[in-house]
C-alpha positions in Angstrom: 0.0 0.0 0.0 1.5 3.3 -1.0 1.4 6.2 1.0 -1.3 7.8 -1.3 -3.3 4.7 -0.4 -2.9 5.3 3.5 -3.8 8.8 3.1 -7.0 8.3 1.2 -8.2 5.9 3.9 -7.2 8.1 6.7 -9.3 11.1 5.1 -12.2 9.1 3.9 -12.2 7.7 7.9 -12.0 11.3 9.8 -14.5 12.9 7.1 -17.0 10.1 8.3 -15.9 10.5 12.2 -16.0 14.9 11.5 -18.2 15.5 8.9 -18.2 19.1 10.6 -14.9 19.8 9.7 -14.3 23.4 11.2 -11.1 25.6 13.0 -12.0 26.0 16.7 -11.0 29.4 17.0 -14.0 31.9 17.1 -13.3 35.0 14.5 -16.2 36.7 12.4 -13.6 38.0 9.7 -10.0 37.5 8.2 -8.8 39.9 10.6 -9.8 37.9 13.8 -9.0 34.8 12.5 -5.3 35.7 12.0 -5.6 37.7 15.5 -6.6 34.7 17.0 -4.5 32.3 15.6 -1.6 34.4 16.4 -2.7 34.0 19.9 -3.1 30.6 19.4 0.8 29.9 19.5 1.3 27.8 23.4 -1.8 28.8 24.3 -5.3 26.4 23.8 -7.6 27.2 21.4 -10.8 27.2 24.4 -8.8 30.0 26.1 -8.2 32.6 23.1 -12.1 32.5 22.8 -12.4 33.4 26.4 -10.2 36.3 25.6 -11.0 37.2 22.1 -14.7 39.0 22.5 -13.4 41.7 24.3 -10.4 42.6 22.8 -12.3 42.7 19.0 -15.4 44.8 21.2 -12.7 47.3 21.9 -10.7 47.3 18.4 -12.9 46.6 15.7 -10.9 47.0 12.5 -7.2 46.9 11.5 -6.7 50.4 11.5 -8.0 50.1 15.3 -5.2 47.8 16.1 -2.8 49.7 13.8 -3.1 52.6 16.1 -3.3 50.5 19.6 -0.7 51.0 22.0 0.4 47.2 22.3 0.4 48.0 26.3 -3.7 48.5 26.1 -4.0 45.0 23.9 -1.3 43.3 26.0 -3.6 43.9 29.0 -6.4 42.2 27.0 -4.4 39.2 26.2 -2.6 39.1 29.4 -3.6 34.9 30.3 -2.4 33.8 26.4 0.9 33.8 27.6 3.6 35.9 26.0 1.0 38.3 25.5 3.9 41.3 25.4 5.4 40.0 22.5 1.6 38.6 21.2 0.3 42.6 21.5 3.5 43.7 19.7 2.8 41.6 16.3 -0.3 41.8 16.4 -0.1 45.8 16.4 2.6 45.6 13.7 0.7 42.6 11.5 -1.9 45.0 11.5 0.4 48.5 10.6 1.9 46.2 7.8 -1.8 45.1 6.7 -2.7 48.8 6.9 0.5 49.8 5.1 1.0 47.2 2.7 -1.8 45.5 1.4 -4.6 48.1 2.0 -6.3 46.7 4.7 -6.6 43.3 3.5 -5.3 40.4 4.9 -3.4 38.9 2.2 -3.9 35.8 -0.1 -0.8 34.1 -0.3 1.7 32.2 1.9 4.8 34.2 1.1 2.9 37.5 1.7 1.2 36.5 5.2 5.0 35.3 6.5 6.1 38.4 5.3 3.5 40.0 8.6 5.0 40.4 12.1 4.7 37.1 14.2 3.2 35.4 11.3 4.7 31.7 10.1 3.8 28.8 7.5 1.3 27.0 10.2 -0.7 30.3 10.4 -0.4 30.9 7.2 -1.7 28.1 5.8 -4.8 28.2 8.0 -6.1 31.3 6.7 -5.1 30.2 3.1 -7.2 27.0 3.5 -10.4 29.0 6.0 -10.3 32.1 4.6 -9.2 31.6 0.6 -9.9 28.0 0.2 -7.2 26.8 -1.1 -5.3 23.7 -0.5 -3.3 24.2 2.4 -1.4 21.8 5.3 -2.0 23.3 8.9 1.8 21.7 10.5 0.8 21.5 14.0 1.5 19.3 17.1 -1.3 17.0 16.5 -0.5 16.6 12.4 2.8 16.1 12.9 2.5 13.0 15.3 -0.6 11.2 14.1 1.2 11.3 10.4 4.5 10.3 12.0 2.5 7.2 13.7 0.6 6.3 10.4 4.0 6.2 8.7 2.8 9.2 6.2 5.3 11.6 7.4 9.1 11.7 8.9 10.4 13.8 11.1 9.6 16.8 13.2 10.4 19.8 11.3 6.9 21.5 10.2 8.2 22.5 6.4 9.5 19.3 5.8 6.1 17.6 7.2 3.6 19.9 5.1 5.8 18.9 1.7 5.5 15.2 2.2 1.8 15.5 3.1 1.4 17.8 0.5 3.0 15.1 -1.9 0.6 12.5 -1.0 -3.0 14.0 -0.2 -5.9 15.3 -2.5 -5.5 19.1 -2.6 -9.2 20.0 -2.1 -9.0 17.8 0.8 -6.1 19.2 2.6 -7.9 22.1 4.4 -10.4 20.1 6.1 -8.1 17.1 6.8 -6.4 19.5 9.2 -8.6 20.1 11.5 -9.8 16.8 11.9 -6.8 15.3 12.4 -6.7 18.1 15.5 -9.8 16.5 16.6 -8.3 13.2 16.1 -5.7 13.8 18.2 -7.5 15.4 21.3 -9.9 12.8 21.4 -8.4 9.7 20.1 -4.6 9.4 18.9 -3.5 11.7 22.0 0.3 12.4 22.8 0.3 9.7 26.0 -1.7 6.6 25.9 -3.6 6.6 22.7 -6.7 5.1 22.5 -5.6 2.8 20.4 -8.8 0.2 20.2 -11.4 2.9 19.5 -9.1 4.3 16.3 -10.8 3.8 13.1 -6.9 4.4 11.5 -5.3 1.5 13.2 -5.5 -1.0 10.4 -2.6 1.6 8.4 -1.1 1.8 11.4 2.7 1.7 11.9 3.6 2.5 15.0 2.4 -0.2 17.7 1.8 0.9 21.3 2.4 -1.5 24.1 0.2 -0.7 26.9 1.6 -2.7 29.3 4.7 -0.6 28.9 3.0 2.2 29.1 1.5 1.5 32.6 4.6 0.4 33.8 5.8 3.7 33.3 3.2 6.1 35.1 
C-alpha cells in the first residue's frame, strides 16, 4: 500500500468521524481569524475564545489595532501567555496590513509570513479557511498522528507539510487539518492513545504497548 493509499483511507475515515470539519477558533472576519490564531501559538484554542470577545469589542478594525498601544492590547491578552510579544505583532501585523496591502489580509503564503509574528502553520490556515485553497496546517497533532501512520518523517513542520502535501488530495487538505486536530485530542493523543477505538489502526505503523506504558506512570 502506497502512502497515497494510507492517506486516502485516513481522510475518507476522519470525514466520516468529523463531517463538521471546522477551525476552533471563534473569529467573524480575516482579521480575527489571524488575531486569534496568532494567539493561538502555546496557548489552547478554548482560552483565546475566552479572551478574544473583548479585545475585538474594543478594536474593531485593522486600523484600530494599527493605532493601539500594544500595552492596552497586552492587558487584553494578558492569560495567552507571551501576550507582550503577542500585543506587539499583532499591532505591527496589522500596521503592515494597513501599510501594505490596504487593509486586507493577504492571499498568499509568502505575503502573510512576510506580517510580524506570522509563520507557515498560520499561514496556511487562513489560506485554507479564509481563501480556500489547498493548504497543510503543521501542528502538534499533524505532525505525530502522520509520523504514527508512517505518512510523514520527522519533526520539522516544512518538511512535514511537503510530504503531506506530496501525498493528499489538494481539495482535501484544508479540512483534513482540522480533523486530524480533533483526532488527536480525542483519540490518537500524545500519552496513551486510544488505540482500540481508532478507526486508523489498520494503516497503522507505530504499535503501542500498553503494558509498557503502565509500567511507566
Amino acid at each position: 500500500m502506497t502512502k497515497k493509499d494510507k492517506m486516502a483511507i485516513a481522510v475518507e475515515a476522519l470525514e466520516k468521524r468529523y463531517p463538521d470539519a471546522k477551525c476552533s477558533l471563534t473569529a467573524e472576519n480575516p482579521l480575527q481569524l489571524l488575531i486569534a490564531t496568532r494567539l493561538s501559538a502555546q496557548c489552547t484554542d478554548a482560552r483565546v475564545n475566552l479572551v478574544t470577545p473583548a479585545l475585538f469589542e474594543r478594536f474593531k478594525t485593522c486600523d484600530d489595532f494599527a493605532s493601539a498601544q500594544e500595552s492596552e492590547v497586552a492587558e487584553y491578552i494578558r492569560s495567552c501567555g507571551l501576550y507582550k510579544t503577542k500585543a506587539h505583532d499583532i499591532v505591527e501585523m496589522c500596521r503592515q496590513i494597513r501599510d501594505n496591502f490596504g487593509g486586507e489580509v493577504p492571499d498568499s503564503i509568502e505575503k502573510l509570513t512576510s506580517l510580524s509574528g506570522i509563520g507557515r502553520k498560520t499561514a496556511n490556515l487562513i489560506m485554507g479557511d479564509v481563501y480556500r485553497q489547498p493548504a497543510v496546517v503543521t501542528d502538534t497533532h499533524l505532525i505525530r498522528i502522520t509520523n504514527r501512520l508512517g505518512l510523514s518523517q520527522g519533526k520539522e513542520p516544512y518538511k512535514v507539510e511537503m510530504q503531506i502535501r506530496k501525498i493528499i488530495a489538494p481539495e482535501k487538505s484544508s479540512d483534513f487539518c482540522h480533523r486530524i486536530v480533533q483526532f488527536g485530542r480525542d483519540v490518537c493523543k500524545a500519552q496513551s492513545p486510544k488505540c482500540d477505538e481508532c478507526e486508523l489502526k489498520s494503516i497503522c505503523s507505530q504499535k503501542f504497548d500498553k503494558k509498557a506504558e503502565k509500567t511507566k506512570k
